[in-house]
Structure formats: structure tokens, C-alpha cells
C-alpha positions as CSV (number, residue, x, y, z in Angstrom):
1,X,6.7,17.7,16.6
2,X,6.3,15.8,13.3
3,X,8.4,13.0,12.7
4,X,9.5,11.8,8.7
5,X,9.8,8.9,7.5
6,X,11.0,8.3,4.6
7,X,9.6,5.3,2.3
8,X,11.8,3.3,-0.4
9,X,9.7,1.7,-3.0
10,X,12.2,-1.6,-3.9
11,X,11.7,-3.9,-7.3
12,X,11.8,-7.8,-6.4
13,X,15.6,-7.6,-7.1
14,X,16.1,-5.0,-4.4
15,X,17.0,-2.0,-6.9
16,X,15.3,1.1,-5.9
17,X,12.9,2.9,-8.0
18,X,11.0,5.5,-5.6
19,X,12.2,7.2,-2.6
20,X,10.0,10.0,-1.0
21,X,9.1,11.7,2.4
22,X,6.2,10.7,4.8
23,X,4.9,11.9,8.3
24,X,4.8,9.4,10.8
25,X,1.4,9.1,12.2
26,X,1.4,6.0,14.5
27,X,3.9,2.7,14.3
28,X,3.9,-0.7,16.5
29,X,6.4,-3.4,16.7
30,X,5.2,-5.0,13.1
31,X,3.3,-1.9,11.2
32,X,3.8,1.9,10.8
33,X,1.4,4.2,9.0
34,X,2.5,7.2,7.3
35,X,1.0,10.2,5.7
36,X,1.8,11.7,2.1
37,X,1.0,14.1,-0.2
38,X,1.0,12.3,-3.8
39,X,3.4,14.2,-6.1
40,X,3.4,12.7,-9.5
41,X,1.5,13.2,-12.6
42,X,-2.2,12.0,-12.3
43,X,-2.9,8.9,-13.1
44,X,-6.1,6.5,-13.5
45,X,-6.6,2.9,-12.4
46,X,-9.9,1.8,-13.6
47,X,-11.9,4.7,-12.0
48,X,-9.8,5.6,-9.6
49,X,-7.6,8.5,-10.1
50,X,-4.9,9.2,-8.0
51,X,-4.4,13.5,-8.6
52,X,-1.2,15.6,-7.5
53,X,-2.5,16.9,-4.0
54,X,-4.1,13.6,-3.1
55,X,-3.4,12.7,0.3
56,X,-2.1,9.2,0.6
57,X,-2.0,7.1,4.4
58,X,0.2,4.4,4.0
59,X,0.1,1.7,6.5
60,X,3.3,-0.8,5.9
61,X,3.7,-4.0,7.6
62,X,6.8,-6.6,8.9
63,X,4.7,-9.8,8.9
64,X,2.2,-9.3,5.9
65,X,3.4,-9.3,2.1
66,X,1.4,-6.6,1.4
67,X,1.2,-2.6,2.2
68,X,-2.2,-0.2,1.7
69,X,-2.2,3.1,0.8
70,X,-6.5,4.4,1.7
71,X,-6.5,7.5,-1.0
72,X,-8.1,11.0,0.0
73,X,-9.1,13.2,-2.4
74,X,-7.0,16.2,-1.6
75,X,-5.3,17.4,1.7
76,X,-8.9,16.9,3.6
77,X,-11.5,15.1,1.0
78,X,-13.5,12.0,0.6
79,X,-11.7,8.7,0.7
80,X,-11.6,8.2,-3.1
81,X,-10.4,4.0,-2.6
82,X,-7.2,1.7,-1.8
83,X,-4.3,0.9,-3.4
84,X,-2.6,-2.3,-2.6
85,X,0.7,-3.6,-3.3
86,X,2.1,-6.7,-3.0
87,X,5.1,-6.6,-1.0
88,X,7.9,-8.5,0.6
89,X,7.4,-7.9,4.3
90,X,8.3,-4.3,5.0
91,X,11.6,-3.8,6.8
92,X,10.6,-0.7,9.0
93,X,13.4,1.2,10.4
94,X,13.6,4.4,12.8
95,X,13.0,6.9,10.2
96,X,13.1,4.7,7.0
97,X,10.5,1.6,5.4
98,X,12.2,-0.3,2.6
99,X,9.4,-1.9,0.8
100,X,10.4,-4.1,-2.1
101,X,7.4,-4.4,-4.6
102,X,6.2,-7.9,-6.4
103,X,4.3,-6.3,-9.0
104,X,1.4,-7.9,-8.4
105,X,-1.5,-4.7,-7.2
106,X,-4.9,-4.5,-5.5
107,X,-8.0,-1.6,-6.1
108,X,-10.4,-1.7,-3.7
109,X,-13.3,1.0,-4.0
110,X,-15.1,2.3,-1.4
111,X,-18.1,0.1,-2.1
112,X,-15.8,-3.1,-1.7
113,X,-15.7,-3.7,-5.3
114,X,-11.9,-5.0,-5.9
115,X,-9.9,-4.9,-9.1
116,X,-6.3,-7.2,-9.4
117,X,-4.0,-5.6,-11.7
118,X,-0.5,-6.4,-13.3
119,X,-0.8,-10.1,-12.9
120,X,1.4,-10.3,-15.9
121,X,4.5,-8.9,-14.9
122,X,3.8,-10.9,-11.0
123,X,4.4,-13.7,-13.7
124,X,6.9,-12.3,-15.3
125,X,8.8,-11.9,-12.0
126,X,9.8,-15.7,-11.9
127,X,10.0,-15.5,-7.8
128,X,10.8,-18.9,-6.0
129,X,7.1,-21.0,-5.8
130,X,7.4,-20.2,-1.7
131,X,7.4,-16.7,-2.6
132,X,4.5,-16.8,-5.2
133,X,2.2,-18.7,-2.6
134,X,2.5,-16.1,0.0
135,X,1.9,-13.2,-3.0
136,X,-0.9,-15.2,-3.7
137,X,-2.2,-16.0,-0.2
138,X,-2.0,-11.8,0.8
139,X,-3.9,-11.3,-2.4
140,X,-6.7,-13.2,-1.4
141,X,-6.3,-12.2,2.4
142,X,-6.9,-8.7,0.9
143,X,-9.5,-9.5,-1.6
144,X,-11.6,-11.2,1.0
145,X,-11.2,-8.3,3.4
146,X,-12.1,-5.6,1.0
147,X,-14.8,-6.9,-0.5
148,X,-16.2,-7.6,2.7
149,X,-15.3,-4.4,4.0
150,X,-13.1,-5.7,7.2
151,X,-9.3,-5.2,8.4
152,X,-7.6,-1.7,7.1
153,X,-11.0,-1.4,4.5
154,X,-13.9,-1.3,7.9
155,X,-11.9,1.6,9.3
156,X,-12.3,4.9,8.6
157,X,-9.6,5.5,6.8
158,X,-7.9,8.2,8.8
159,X,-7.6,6.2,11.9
160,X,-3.8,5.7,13.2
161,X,-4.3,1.7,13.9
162,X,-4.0,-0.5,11.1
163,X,-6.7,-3.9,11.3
């Protein structure tokens, strides 16, 4: 039986902007990963282009301000890359993540090459300096991993377990 969850991208301030349905494919006390079908027009983030079909694994998190999302090209291709967002730490409920979104973004290509983007509107934000510290602290934590191809970026990226 397949279990949905569905997944509320958040601005900072807590207003929603996203809402969309997931499949649960393994959780723990602190993380849940998710499967979804990307829906939205095509877009293109320095090489990587997320298409309408892609499948997206989404692996959330209570205790890290951040969330990945490894991209598949299609229902069953190639892992094109990550996505990262920096997050708030997820609040993961039964059949529900509320993830609230600080702008600030991560690529990371297969190769471990990594791209930041949108450091201008993480500026923009104006979050407390505590806040901006651990935004900048994940993005490092996530730049080191990828590029050096460990945590949720070593596995392959359909396993259930997050790193």
C-alpha cells in the first residue's frame, strides 16, 4: 500500500507558496524521503534541467536546515544532479512535511561540481544573524559533502536512507 505525503513548500515568513503530493518511501524519527513526479514547466539551472516527468526523491530533515531533492531523468532515468534548498528544519508530520524555504539554493552535479544560487534574495531575507549562521553553516556542510561526493551525494540516489 502506498502511503502520500503531502509536502508544503513555506517562504521565511511562513506563507505558503507550493503544496503538492509525494509517496512515502522510508522516514525515521528526524528525516523522511519522498518520491515525486515533477509537474511544472521545465526549467534550467545552469545545466541542469529539471523536465515535466522528472522524477524527484526528496529527502527532508528535522535537525538539518537544509532538504535534497537527487533528480532522475524521467520515471526510471539517469540521475541528472541535486537540488538543495536551504530550509528551516523540516517539521515532518504523519502525512504532511511543512518546509519553510530561506532562499538561499544548492546544485550539485553528478561529478561533485556545486553551483550556490540566489544568494541575493538569502540577503534580502533580513533573517535574525542566528538564523543566517546556521543557513550558512548547512551551506557549507552541503558544499563540502557534494563536492566530495559523501552524505545523501555517495549514495545512489534511489536508496531509501538518507546519509
Amino acid at each position: 500500500m502506498s502511503v502520500t505525503i503531502t509536502v508544503h513548500k513555506l517562504e521565511a515568513s511562513g506563507r505558503e507558496v507550493l503544496a503538492y503530493r509525494t509517496r512515502l518511501l522510508a522516514r525515521d524519527v528526524d528525516w523522511v524521503r519522498v518520491e515525486g513526479i515533477y509537474e511544472r514547466p521545465d526549467v534550467d539551472f545552469y545545466g541542469l534541467t529539471i523536465r515535466r516527468g522528472d522524477r524527484m526523491l526528496e529527502t527532508f530533515y528535522s535537525n538539518r536546515w537544509y532538504n535534497v531533492f537527487a533528480i532522475h531523468d524521467g520515471p526510471l532515468g539517469a540521475l541528472k544532479g541535486w537540488y538543495c534548498n536551504i530550509t528551516r528544519p523540516a517539521r515532518l508530520e504523519a502525512a504532511e512535511v511543512f518546509a519553510e524555504d530561506l532562499a538561499l539554493d544548492l546544485l550539485v552535479y553528478p561529478d561533485g561540481r556545486t553551483r550556490v544560487l540566489d544568494e541575493d534574495e538569502f540577503e534580502e531575507l533580513r533573517l535574525p544573524p542566528e538564523e543566517q549562521a546556521h543557513a550558512r553553516d548547512a551551506l557549507r556542510e552541503l558544499q563540502d559533502m557534494g563536492s566530495q561526493r559523501r552524505g545523501p551525494f555517495a549514495l545512489p540516489a534511489d536508496e531509501s536512507a538518507p546519509a
